[in-house]
C-alpha positions in Angstrom: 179.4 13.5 275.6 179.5 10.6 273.6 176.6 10.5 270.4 177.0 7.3 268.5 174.3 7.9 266.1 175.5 11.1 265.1 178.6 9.2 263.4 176.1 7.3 261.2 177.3 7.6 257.2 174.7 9.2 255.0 173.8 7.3 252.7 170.2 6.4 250.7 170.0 2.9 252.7 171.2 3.3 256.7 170.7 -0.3 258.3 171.2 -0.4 262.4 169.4 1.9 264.0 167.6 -1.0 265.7 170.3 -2.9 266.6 171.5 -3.4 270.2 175.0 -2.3 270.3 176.9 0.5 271.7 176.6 3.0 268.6 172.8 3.4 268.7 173.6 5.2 272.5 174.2 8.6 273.7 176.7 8.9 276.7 176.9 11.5 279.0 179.2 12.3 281.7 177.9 12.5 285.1 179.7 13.9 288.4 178.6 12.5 291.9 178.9 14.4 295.1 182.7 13.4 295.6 183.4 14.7 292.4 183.8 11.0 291.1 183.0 10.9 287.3 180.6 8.5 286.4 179.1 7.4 282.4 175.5 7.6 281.8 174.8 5.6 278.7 171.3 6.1 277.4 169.9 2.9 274.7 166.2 2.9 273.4 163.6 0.1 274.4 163.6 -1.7 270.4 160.4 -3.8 271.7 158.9 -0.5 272.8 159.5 1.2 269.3 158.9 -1.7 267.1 155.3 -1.7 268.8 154.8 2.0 268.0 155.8 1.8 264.3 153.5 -1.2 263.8 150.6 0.8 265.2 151.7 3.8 263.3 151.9 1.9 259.8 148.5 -0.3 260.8 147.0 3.5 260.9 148.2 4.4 257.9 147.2 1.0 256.0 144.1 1.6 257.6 143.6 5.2 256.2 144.7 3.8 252.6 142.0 1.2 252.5 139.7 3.8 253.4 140.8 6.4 251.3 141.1 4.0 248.0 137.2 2.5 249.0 136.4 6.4 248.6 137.9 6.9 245.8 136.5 3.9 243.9 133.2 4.7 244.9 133.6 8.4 243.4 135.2 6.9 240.3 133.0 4.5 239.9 129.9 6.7 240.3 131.5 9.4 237.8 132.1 6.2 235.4 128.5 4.8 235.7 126.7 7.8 235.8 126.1 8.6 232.1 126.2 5.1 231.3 122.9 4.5 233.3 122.0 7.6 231.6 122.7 6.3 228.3 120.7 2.9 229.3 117.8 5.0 229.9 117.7 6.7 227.1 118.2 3.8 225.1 114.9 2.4 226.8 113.4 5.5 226.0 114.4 5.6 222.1 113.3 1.4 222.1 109.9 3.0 223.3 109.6 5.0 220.3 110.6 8.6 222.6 113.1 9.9 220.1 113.5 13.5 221.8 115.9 12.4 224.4 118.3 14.9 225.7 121.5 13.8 227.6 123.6 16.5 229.6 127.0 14.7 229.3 129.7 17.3 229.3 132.9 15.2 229.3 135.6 14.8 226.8 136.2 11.2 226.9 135.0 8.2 224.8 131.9 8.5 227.0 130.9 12.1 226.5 131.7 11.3 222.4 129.5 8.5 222.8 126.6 10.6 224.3 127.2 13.4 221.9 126.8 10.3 218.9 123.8 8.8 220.6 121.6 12.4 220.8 122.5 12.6 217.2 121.1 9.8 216.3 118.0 10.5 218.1 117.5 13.1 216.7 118.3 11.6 212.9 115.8 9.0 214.1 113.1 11.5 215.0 113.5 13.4 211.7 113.4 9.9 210.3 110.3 9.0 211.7 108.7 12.5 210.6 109.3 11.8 207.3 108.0 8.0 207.7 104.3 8.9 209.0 104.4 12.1 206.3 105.4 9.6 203.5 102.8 7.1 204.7 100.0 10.0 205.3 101.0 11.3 201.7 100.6 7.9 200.2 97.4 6.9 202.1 95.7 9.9 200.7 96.8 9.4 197.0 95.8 5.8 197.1 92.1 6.5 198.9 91.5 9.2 196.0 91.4 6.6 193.6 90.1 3.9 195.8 87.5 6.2 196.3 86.6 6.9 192.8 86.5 3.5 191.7 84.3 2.2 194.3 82.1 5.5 193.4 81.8 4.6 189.5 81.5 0.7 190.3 78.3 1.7 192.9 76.8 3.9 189.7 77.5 1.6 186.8 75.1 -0.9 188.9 72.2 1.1 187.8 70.4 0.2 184.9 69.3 4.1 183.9 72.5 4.6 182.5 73.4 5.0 178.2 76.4 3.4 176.8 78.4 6.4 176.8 78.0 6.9 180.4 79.0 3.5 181.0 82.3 3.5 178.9 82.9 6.8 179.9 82.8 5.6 183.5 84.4 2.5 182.6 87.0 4.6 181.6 87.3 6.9 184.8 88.0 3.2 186.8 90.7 2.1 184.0 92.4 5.2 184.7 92.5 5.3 188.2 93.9 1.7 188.5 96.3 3.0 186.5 97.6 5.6 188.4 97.2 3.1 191.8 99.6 0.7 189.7 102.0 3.3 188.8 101.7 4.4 192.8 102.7 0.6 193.7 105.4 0.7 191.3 107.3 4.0 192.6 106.8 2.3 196.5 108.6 -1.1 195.1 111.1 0.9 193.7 111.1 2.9 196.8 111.7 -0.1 199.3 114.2 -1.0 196.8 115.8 1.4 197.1 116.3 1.2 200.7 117.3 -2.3 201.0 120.0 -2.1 198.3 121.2 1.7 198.4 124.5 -0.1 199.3 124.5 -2.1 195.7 124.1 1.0 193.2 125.2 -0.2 189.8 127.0 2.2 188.7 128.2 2.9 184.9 129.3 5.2 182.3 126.6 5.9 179.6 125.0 8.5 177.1 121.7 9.8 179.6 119.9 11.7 176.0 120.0 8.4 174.7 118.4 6.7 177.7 116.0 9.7 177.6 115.1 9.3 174.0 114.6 5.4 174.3 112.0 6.0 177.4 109.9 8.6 175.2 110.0 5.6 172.3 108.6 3.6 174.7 105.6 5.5 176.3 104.7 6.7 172.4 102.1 5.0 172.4 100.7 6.6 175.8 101.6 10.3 174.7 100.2 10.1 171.3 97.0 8.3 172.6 96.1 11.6 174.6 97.4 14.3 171.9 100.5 14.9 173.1 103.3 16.0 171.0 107.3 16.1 172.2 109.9 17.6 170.7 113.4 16.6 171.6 116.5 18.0 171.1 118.6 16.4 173.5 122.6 16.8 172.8 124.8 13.6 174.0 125.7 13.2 177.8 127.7 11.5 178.9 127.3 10.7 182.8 128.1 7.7 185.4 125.5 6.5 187.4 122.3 2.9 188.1 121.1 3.0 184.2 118.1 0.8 185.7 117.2 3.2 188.3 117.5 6.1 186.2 115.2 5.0 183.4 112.8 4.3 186.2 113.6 8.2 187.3 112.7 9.2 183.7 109.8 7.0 183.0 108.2 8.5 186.8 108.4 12.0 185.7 107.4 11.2 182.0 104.2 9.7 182.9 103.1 12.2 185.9 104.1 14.6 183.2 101.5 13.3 181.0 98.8 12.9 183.7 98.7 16.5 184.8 98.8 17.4 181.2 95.7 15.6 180.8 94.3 16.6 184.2 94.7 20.6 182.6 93.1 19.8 179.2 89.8 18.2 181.6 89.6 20.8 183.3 89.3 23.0 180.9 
């Protein structure tokens, strides 16, 4: 019996399997009725093979196109999935719906981005709490003295009023335009506040002094409702916006002095 693929070398790259010569055959040995010894060499049909290994690799191409279509689409809707949540929400925070919830649970730059982005809703939903509060608080202590000024200038229109009525009420209007000037001031420095809290001045300076300079300053306020302050104030040294800080001192000063002289009214 004669195999002449059997003798091929093994190696990585074998060449000539496909070739048409004697050592891709397998001989057998045949015997006839008179015994006569014939040679039966058996060869493969190349066109016939060639034919089936391009039908078997069009298959498989075939099944790789389909399989990487699949797997794009999968990827691709696992990719775009929280970003189309992430533009919704987005749509919904532009709208002014700040309690937006997103159920990303990945690990990736997108689920960290998500995680960010409900953070930030939320900081802008607390942010906007404390905007219509602020605006609510400062709405009311404007229209009190709005509101008492328009009452006192509606009364001094009468003429059945003595002069000490008048100046008294005179008075009550003086004061409250005042307080809705010192109101303005502390929202100035407020907006200031937020449109340069990157450009704090910052320096190195004795804060009694400051302190002592801002009470010589408003004397003339203290002393004209009967105030007395004593100060003993040892020397400070601290680092911090000198201009923003006499503004702190001179705020708490002043309302200091108003509810003082609120107390002594009322009783």
């Amino acid at each position: 019996m004669y195999h002449g693929i059997a003798n091929f070398p093994s190696q990585v790259f074998v060449t000539g399997f496909f070739d048409n010569v004697l050592s891709n055959t397998i001989g057998v040995l045949l015997k006839g009725e008179s015994n006569k010894q014939q040679a039966l060499f058996i060869r493969p049909d190349i066109q016939l093979q060639f034919g089936e290994i391009r039908i078997f690799f069009s298959v498989i191409v075939l099944l790789m196109i389909v399989l990487s279509i699949l797997f794009v689409l999968i990827s691709t809707r696992y990719l775009v999935k929280p970003i189309v949540k992430l533009t919704e929400a987005t749509k919904q925070v532009a709208k002014g719906k700040y309690s937006v919830e997103l159920y990303v649970k990945r690990r990736d730059e997108i689920g960290a981005l998500a995680a960010h982005f409900s953070e930030m809703a939320k900081n802008l939903e607390q942010l906007e709490e404390m905007r219509q509060e602020f605006v609510s608080n400062v709405s009311h202590e404007i229209q009190s003295p709005l509101a008492s000024i328009q009452g006192f200038s509606k009364t001094l229109r009468s003429a059945h009023l003595s002069d000490e009525q008048r100046n008294e009420y005179l008075s009550i209007i003086e004061e409250e335009s005042r307080r809705m000037s010192s109101l303005s001031k502390q929202l100035l420095t407020l907006a200031s506040l937020d449109k340069e809290s990157e450009h704090i001045d910052k320096s190195t300076f004795d804060v009694a002094a400051q302190i002592k300079q801002v009470l010589f300053m408003t004397e003339w306020s203290w002393r004209e409702k009967e105030l007395a302050i004593e100060m003993d104030l040892p020397s400070t040294i601290i680092s911090g916006d000198q201009k923003l800080l006499h503004q702190v001192w001179t705020n708490l000063i002043t309302n200091k002095e108003e509810s003082k002289e609120q107390e002594m009214k009322e009783q």
